[in-house]
C-alpha positions in Angstrom: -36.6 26.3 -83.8 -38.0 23.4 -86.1 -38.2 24.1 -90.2 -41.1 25.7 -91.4 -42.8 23.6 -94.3 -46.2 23.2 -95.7 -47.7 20.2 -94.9 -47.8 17.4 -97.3 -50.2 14.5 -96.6 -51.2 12.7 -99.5 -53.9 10.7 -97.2 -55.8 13.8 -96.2 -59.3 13.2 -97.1 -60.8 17.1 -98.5 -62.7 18.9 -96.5 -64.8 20.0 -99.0 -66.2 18.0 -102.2 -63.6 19.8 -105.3 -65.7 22.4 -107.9 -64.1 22.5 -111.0 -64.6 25.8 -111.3 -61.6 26.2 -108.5 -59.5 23.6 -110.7 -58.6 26.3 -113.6 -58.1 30.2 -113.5 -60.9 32.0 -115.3 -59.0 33.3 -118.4 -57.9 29.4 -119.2 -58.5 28.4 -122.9 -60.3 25.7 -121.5 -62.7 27.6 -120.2 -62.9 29.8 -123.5 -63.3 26.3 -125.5 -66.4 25.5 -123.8 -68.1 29.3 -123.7 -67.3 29.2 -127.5 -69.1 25.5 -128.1 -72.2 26.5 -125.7 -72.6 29.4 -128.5 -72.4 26.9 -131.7 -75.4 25.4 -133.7 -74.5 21.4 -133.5 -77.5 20.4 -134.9 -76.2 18.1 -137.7 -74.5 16.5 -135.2 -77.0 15.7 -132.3 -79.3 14.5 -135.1 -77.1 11.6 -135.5 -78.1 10.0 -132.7 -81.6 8.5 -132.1 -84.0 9.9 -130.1 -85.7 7.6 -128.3 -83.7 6.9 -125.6 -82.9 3.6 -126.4 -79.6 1.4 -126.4 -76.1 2.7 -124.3 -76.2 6.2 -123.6 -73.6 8.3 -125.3 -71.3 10.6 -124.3 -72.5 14.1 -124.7 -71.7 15.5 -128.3 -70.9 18.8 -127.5 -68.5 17.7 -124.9 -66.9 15.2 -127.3 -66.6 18.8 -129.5 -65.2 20.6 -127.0 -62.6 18.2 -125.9 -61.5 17.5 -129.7 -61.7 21.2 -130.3 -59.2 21.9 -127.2 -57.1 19.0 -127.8 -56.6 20.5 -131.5 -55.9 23.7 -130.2 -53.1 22.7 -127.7 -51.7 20.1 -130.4 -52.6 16.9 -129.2 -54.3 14.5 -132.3 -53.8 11.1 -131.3 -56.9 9.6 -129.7 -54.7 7.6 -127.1 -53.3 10.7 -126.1 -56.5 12.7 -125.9 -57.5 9.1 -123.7 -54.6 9.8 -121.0 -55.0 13.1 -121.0 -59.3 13.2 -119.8 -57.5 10.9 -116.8 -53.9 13.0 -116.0 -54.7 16.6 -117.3 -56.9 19.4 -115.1 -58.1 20.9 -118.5 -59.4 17.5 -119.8 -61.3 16.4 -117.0 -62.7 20.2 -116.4 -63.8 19.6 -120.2 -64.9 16.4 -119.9 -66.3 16.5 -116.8 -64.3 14.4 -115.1 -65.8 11.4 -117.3 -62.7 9.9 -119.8 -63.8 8.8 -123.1 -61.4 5.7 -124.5 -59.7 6.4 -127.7 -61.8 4.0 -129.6 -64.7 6.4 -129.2 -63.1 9.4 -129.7 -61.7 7.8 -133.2 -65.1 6.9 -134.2 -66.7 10.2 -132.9 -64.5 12.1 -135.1 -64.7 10.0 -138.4 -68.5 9.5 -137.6 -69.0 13.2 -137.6 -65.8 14.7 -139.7 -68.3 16.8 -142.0 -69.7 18.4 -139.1 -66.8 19.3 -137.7 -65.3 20.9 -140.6 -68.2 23.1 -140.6 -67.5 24.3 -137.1 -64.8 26.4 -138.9 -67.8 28.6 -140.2 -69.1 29.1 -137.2 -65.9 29.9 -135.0 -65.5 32.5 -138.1 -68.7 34.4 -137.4 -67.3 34.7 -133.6 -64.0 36.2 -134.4 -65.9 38.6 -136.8 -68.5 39.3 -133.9 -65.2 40.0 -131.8 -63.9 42.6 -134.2 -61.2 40.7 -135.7 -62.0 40.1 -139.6 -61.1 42.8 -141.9 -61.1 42.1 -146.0 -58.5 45.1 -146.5 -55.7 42.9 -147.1 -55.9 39.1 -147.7 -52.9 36.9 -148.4 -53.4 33.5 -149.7 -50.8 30.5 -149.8 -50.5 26.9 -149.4 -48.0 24.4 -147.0 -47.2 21.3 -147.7 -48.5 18.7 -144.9 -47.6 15.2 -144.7 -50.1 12.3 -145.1 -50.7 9.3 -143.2 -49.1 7.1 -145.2 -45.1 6.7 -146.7 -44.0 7.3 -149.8 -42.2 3.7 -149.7 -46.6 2.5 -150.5 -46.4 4.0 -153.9 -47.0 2.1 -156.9 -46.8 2.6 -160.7 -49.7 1.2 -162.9 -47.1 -0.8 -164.2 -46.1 -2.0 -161.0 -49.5 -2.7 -159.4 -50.2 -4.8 -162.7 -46.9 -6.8 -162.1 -47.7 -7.3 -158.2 -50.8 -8.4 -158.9 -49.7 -10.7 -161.3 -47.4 -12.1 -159.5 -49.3 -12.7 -156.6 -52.2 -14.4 -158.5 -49.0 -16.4 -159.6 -47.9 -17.4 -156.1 -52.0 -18.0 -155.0 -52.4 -20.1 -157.1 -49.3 -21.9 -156.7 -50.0 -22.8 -153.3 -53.8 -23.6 -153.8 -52.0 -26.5 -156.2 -50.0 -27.5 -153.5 -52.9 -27.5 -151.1 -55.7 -28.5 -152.8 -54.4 -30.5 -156.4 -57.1 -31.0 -158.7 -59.4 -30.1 -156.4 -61.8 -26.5 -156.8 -60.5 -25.2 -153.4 -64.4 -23.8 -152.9 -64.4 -26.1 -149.6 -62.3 -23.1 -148.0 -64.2 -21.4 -145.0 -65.3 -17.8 -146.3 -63.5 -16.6 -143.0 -60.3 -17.5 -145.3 -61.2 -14.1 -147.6 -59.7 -10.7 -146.0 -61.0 -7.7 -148.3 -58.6 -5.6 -146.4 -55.8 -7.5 -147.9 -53.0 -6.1 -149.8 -54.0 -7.2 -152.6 -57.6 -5.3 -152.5 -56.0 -2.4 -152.4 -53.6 -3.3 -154.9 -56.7 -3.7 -157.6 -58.6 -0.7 -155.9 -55.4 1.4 -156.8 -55.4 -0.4 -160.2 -59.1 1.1 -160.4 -58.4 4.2 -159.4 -56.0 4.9 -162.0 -57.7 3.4 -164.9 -61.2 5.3 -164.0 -58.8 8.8 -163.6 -57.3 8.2 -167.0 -60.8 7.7 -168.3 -62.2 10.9 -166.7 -59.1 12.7 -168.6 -60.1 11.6 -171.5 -63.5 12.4 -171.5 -63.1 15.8 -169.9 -60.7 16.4 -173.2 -63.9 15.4 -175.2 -65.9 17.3 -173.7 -63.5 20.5 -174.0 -63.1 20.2 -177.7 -67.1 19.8 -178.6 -67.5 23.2 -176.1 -64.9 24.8 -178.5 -66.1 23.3 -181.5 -69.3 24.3 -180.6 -68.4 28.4 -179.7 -66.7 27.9 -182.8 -69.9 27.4 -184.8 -71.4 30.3 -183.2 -68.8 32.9 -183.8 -68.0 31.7 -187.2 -64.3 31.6 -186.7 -61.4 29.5 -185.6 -59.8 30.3 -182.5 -55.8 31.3 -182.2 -54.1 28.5 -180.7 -53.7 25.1 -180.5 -56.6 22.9 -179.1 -55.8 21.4 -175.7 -53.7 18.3 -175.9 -55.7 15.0 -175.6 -54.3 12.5 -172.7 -52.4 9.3 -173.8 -54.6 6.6 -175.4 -53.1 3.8 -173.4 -52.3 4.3 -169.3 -48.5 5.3 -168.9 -46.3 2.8 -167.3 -45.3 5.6 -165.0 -48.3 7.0 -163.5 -48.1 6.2 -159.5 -50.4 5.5 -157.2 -50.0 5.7 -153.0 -51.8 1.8 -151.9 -52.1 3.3 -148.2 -53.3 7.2 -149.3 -55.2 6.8 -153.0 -55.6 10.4 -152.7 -52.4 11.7 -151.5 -49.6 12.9 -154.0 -45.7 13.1 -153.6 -45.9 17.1 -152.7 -42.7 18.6 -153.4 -41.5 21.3 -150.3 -38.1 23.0 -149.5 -36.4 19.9 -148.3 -37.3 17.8 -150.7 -40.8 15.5 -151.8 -43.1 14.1 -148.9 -45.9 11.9 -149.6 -48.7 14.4 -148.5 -51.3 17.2 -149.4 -51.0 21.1 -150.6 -53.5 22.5 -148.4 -54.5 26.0 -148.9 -55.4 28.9 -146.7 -56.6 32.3 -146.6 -55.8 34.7 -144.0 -56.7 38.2 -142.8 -54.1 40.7 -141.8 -55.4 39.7 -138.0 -54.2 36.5 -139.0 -57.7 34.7 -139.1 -58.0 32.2 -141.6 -61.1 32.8 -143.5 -60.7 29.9 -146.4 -59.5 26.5 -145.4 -59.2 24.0 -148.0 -57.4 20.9 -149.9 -57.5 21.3 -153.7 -55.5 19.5 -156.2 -51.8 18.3 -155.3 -48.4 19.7 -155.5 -48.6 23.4 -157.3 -50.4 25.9 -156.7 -50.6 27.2 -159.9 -54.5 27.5 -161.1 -55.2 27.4 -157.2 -56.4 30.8 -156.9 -59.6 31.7 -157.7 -60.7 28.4 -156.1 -59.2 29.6 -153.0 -60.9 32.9 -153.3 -64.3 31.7 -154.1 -63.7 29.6 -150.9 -62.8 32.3 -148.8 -66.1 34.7 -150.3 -68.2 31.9 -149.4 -67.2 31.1 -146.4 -67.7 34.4 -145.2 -71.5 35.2 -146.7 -72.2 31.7 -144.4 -70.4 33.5 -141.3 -72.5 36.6 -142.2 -70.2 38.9 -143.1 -71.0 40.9 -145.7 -67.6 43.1 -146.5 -65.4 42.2 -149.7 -62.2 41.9 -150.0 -59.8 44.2 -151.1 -56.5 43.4 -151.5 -55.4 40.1 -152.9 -51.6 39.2 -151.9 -50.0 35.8 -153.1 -46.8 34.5 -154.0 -45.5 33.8 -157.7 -46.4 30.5 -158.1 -50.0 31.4 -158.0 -49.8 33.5 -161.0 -52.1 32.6 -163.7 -53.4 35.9 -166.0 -56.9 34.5 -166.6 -57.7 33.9 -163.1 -55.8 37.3 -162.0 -58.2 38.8 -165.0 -61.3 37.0 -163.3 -60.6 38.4 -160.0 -60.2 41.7 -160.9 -63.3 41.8 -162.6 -64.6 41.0 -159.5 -63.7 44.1 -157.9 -60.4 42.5 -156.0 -57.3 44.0 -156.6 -54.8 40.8 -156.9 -51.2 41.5 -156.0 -48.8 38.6 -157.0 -45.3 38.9 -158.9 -45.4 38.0 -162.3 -42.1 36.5 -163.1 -41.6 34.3 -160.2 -37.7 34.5 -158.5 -36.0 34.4 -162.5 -37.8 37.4 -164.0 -35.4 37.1 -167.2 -36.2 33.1 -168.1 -37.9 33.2 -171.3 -42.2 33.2 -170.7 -45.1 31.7 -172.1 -48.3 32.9 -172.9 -49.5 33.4 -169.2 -47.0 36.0 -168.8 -47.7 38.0 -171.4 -50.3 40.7 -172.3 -51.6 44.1 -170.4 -52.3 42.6 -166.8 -48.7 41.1 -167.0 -46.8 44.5 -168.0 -49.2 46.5 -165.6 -48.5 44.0 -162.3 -44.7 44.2 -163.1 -44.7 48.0 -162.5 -47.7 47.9 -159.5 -45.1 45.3 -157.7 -42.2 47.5 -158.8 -43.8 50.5 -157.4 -42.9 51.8 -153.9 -46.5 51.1 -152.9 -46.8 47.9 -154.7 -43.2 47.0 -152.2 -44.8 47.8 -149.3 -48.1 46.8 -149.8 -47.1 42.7 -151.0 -44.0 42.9 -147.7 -47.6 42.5 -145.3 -48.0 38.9 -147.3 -45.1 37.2 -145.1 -46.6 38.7 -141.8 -50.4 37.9 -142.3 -50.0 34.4 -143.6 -46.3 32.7 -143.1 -46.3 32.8 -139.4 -49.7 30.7 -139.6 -48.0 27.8 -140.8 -44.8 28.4 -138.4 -47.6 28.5 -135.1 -49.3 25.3 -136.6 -46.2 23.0 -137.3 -43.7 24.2 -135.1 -46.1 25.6 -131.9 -48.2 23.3 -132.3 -46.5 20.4 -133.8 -49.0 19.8 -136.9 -46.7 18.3 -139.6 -49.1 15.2 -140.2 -52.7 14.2 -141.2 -54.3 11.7 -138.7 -56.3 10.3 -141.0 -56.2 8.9 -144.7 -58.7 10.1 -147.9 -58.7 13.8 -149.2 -62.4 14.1 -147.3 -61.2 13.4 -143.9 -57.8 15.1 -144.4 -59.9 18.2 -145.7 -62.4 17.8 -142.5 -59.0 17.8 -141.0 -57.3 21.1 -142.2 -60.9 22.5 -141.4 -60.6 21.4 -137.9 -56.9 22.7 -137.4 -57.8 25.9 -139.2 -60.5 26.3 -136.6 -58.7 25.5 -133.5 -56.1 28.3 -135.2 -59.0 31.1 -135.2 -60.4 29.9 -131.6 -56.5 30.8 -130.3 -56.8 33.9 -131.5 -60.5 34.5 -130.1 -59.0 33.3 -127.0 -56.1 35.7 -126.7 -57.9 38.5 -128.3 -60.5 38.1 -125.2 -58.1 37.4 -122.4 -55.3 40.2 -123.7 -55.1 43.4 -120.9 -57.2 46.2 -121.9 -55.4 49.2 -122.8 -56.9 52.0 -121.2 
C-alpha cells in the first residue's frame, strides 16, 4: 500500500479568491489592534492631509496607525522591518490590507504625526478603564533608563567643541589658501555648503550650551527677586542660605552629545549609557497611566511631575477616581514634594533613607514627614504594603526590554523620544487589553 501524505502542489491555483478573515484566528492581537483603532478619535491626524482630493493619494491613516501600533506591540521599530514584514507576515498584510507601505513612508508618517500619536496613549487608557482594568488603590511610580539613538563616543565638552571648531576653521581655511590664494573663494557653487555638516552641529551644540547656561542664570535671578520680594512682605529674613548662583563663565567641562543635544549620559546598573530617564506610572493591573521623559539621570525632584502627569492623564481618559496609594523607590524622596502630595489627599509611600539608613542626612531628611515615613515603612503594614511596588511596576520594564526587545530610542530629540515612550507605553496597555479580552472566562 502507497504512503499516505497531504498533497503539496505549490502550482495549484485556489479555488476560491482568499478572505482575510480566514488568514488569522479571531482572538489574534491583530485583530484586537484594529477593533481598538476603529474606536479612537484620529482627528488631529486626518486633518493633516488636504481635502480636496488633489495630488497622490495616501495611504489610509488609520491603517498606517494600526500597523505602527501592532508593530510596537510585537517589538518591531525599524521601518525596514515593519517594510518586509506588510510583504512576508499574515498579521501585516491582514492589517495593511495586503497593500505594503515602504519604509520611507512609514518614517515620515511617524515623525510627521509623532504628537498625535503620543496622544493615542490617552485614548487606549480610557479603553482599558472602560474594560475594568484601572484602579487608583495602589500606584507605583519609577523610571528605566533607555538608550538613545546616538553613542556616547559624540560627546563633546564646551571646551572641546570650541577647540574643534577652531581647529577646523584652521584647516578650512588652510586649504581655501591652497585652492584659491589671494583670491575671495565666493566663486564656489552654493551646492559646495552642507548645513548638515559636522561642523553645524558642532556650533549648534556650542549654542545649546551657551543659551542653557544663560537660562541658569537668569532663572537664579529670578529666584532671588521672588525671595527678595516675599521677604519684603513678611518683614523677615528667611533661614537658610539663598540658592547658589551658576558659574559666571561656562565650565570647561560641561558636555554636550553632537548626535542627541538632548540626551544625557544616564547612569544604570551596569554602568553609564548615553540615553534618557523615562518615567512611568503604573496601576497594580499593571496599566501605565503616566508616561513621560523629564529631566536626565536622577530621579530625585521627579515625583510630583510624574504624579501631576498621571492625574492628568486620567481626567483626559475620563476617569474620575484618585489615587490612593503612592509607592516609589528611595531615590524619589524629596520631603517637600512628599508634603505637597499629601496635601493632596495621596498617601506617598517611599523609604526615607535610601539603602544606607545610618550615612549622615541633609535637610531633606529631616523633620516630621521624615521621622513619621521611617516608622509607616517600618511598620508591618507599611512592609507589606511598599513589597506590591516591585510587582506593579518592575516587571513593566522586564516585558518592554527583554519581551519585547525595547532597549533603544528610534529617533533623536527629547520630543520625538517622549512621542516615543508614549507610543511604547501605549502598545504596553493595548497587550494588556488584548489579553484581558481574549483570557478564558472563569465561570
Amino acid at each position: 500500500m502507497a504512503q499516505n501524505f497531504r498533497l503539496c502542489d505549490r502550482d495549484q491555483a485556489l479555488l476560491m479568491p482568499p478572505s482575510l478573515s480566514d488568514w488569522l484566528a479571531q482572538d489574534d492581537l491583530a485583530w484586537c489592534v484594529l477593533d481598538v483603532v476603529a474606536e479612537m478619535d484620529l482627528t488631529a491626524i486626518y486633518g493633516e492631509y488636504r481635502a480636496d482630493g488633489h495630488g497622490r493619494a495616501a495611504f489610509d491613516p488609520g491603517m498606517m496607525v494600526a500597523l505602527l501600533l501592532y508593530a510596537y506591540a510585537i517589538g518591531e521599530r525599524s521601518s525596514r522591518a515593519i517594510e518586509r514584514r506588510c510583504h512576508v507576515d499574515i498579521a501585516f498584510r491582514v492589517i495593511t490590507a495586503n497593500q505594503a507601505p515602504d519604509h520611507a513612508t512609514i518614517a515620515r508618517f511617524r515623525a510627521r504625526h509623532e504628537q498625535a500619536l503620543g496622544g493615542l496613549f490617552g485614548q487606549v487608557l480610557a479603553l482599558c478603564a472602560r474594560a475594568g482594568l484601572v484602579s487608583l488603590g495602589v500606584v507605583a511610580v519609577d523610571s528605566t533608563k533607555i538608550a538613545a539613538n546616538a553613542s556616547g563616543d559624540a560627546n563633546r565638552s564646551y571646551e572641546q567643541i570650541a577647540a574643534e571648531l577652531l581647529a577646523e576653521a584652521e584647516a578650512v581655511d588652510k586649504a581655501e589658501d591652497e585652492q584659491f590664494g589671494q583670491a575671495r573663494g565666493d566663486e564656489l557653487p552654493r551646492e559646495m555648503a552642507d548645513p548638515a555638516s559636522r561642523r553645524a552641529r558642532l556650533k549648534e551644540a556650542k549654542r545649546q550650551i551657551e543659551a542653557e547656561h544663560e537660562a541658569a542664570k537668569d532663572a537664579h535671578r529670578e529666584c532671588l527677586e521672588r525671595r527678595a520680594a516675599l521677604e519684603a512682605e513678611q518683614g523677615r529674613r528667611f533661614a537658610g542660605r539663598p540658592p547658589k548662583a551658576p558659574p559666571e563663565r561656562i565650565p570647561s567641562k560641561t558636555r554636550l552629545n553632537i548626535t542627541d543635544r538632548d540626551s544625557r549620559s544616564v547612569k544604570t546598573r551596569k554602568g553609564f549609557i548615553q540615553g534618557y530617564n523615562a518615567q512611568a506610572a503604573a496601576t497594580s493591573e499593571q496599566i501605565i497611566i503616566a508616561a513621560e521623559i523629564i529631566g536626565n539621570g536622577v530621579d530625585y525632584g521627579l515625583l510630583e511631575p510624574t504624579v501631576d502627569a498621571a492625574v492628568g492623564e486620567l481626567a483626559a481618559a475620563g476617569i474620575s477616581d484618585q489615587i490612593d496609594v503612592l509607592l516609589a523607590d528611595a531615590g524619589y524622596w524629596d520631603s517637600g514634594q512628599i508634603e505637597n502630595l499629601a496635601a493632596r489627599g495621596i498617601q506617598p509611600l517611599v523609604p526615607p533613607d535610601g539603602q544606607n539608613p545610618n550615612k549622615s542626612i541633609g535637610k531633606n531628611r529631616k523633620g516630621p514627614r521624615y521621622d513619621f515615613m521611617r516608622r509607616v515603612i517600618a511598620s508591618d503594614h507599611g512592609r507589606v504594603l511598599y513589597s506590591k511596588r516591585k510587582h506593579t511596576i518592575e516587571p513593566i520594564f522586564g516585558q518592554i526590554k527583554h519581551n519585547r526587545h525595547i532597549t533603544r530610542f528610534q529617533r533623536r530629540g527629547i520630543t520625538a523620544c517622549r512621542s516615543e515612550w508614549r507610543l511604547i507605553a501605549t502598545t504596553h496597555n493595548l497587550l494588556k487589553l488584548w489579553k484581558a479580552n481574549s483570557a478564558p472566562q472563569l465561570a
